[in-house]
PATIKOL-823300 format. One record per residue: residue number from 1; y, x, z of N, C-alpha, C in turn; residue in one letter. Coordinates in steps of 0.001 Angstrom, whole numbers, plus 500000, padded with zeros to 6 digits. Atoms other than C-alpha are relative to their C-alpha. Last residue first. Layout:
! residues N
     i     n_c2     n_c1     n_c3    ca_c2    ca_c1    ca_c3     c_c2     c_c1     c_c3   aa
   NUM        Y        X        Z        Y        X        Z        Y        X        Z    A
...
! end
This chain:
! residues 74
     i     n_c2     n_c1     n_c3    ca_c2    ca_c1    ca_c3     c_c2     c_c1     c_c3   aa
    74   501093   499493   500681   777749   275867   688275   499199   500941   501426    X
    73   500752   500856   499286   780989   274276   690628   498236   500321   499159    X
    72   500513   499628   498560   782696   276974   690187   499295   499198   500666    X
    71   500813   499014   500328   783049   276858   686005   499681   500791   501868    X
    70   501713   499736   500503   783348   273314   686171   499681   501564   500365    X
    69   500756   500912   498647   786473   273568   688596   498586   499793   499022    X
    68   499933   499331   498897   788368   276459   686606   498656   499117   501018    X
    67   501045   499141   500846   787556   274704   682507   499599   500986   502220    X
    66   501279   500372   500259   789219   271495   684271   498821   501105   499677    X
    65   499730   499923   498941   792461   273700   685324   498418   499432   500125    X
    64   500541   498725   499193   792376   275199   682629   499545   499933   501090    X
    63   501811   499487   500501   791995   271990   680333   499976   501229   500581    X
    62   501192   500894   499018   795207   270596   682870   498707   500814   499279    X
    61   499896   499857   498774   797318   273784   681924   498840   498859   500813    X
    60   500294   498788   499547   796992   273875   678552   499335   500036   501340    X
    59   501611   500073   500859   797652   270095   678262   499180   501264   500283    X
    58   500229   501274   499147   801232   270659   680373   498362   499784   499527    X
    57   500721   499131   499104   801604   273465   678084   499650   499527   500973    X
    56   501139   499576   500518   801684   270983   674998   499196   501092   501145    X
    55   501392   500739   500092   803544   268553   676970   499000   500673   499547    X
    54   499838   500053   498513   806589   271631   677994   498358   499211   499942    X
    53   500744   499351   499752   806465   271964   674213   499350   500186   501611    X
    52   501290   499941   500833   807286   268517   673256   499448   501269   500113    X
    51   500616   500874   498908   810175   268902   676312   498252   499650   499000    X
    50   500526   499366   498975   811334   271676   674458   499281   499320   500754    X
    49   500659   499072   500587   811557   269775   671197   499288   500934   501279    X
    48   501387   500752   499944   813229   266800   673165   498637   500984   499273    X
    47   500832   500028   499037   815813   269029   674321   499043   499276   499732    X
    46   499327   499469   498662   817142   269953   671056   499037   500290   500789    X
    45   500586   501060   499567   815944   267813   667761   500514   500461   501976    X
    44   499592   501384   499847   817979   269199   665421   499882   499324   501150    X
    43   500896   501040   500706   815643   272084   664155   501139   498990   500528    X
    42   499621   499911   501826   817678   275081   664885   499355   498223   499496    X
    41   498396   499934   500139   817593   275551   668648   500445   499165   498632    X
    40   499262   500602   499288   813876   274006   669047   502112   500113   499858    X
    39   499523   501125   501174   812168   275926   666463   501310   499174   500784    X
    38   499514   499323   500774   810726   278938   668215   501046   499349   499486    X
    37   499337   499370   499279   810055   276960   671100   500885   500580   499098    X
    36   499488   500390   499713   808199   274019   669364   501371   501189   500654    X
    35   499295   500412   501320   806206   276144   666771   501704   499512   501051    X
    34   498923   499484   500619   805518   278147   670112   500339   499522   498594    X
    33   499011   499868   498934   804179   275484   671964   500726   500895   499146    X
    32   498469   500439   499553   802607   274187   669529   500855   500052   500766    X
    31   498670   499914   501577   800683   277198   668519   500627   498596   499924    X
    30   499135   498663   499612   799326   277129   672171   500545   500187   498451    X
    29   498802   500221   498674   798020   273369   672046   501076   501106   500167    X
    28   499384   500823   500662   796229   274134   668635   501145   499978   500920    X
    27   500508   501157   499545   794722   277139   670012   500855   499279   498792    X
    26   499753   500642   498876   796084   280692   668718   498704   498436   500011    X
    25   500874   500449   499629   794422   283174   666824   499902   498744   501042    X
    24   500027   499782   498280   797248   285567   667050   498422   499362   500333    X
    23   500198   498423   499540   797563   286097   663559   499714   500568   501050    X
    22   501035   499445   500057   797580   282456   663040   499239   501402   499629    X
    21   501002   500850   499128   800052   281312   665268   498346   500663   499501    X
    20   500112   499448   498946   802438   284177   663920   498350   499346   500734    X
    19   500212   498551   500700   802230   283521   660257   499410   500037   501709    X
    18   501629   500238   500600   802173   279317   661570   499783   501516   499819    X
    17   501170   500452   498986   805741   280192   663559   498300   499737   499559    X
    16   500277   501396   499842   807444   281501   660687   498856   500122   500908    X
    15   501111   500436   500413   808743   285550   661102   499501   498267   500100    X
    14   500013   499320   501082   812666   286743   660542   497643   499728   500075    X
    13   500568   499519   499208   813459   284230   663733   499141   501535   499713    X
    12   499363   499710   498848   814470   281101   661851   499402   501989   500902    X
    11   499834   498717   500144   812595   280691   658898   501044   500523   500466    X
    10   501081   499468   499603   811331   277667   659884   500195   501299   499789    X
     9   500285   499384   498716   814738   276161   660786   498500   500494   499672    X
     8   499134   498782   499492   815884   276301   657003   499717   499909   501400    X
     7   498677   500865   499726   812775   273782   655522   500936   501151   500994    X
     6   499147   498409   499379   810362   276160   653838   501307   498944   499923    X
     5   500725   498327   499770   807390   273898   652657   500403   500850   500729    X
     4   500842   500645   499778   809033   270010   652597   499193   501206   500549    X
     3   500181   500110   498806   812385   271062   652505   498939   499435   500637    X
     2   501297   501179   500332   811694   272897   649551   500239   499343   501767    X
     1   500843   499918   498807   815139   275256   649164   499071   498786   500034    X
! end
């Protein structure tokens, strides 16, 4: 196994989070949320994995909130 390419939590889930991210077209912010979600049980890292996705939707959430108040104040 390459644990550099195909380390055993990415192929968690019978698809890898990047296949998905970029089939979807995601953001950066929104394909870490789900690298982080997907990954979180398996990877080691626990609650701090969720809490690294919690920041990425936390980010989401303020540039919507910024994209909401420019686009009513035009």
């Amino acid at each position: 196994m390459d644990d550099i390419k195909k380390p055993l939590h990415y192929n968690k889930g019978g698809i890898e989070p990047i296949d998905y991210i970029v089939a979807n077209n995601l953001s950066y912010c929104e394909g870490n949320v789900v690298k982080y979600i997907t990954r979180w049980r398996f990877k080691g890292h626990g609650v701090e994995d969720l809490k690294k996705a919690k920041q990425y939707i936390d980010f989401i959430i303020e540039k919507e909130a910024v994209t909401k108040i420019t686009d009513t104040n035009d």
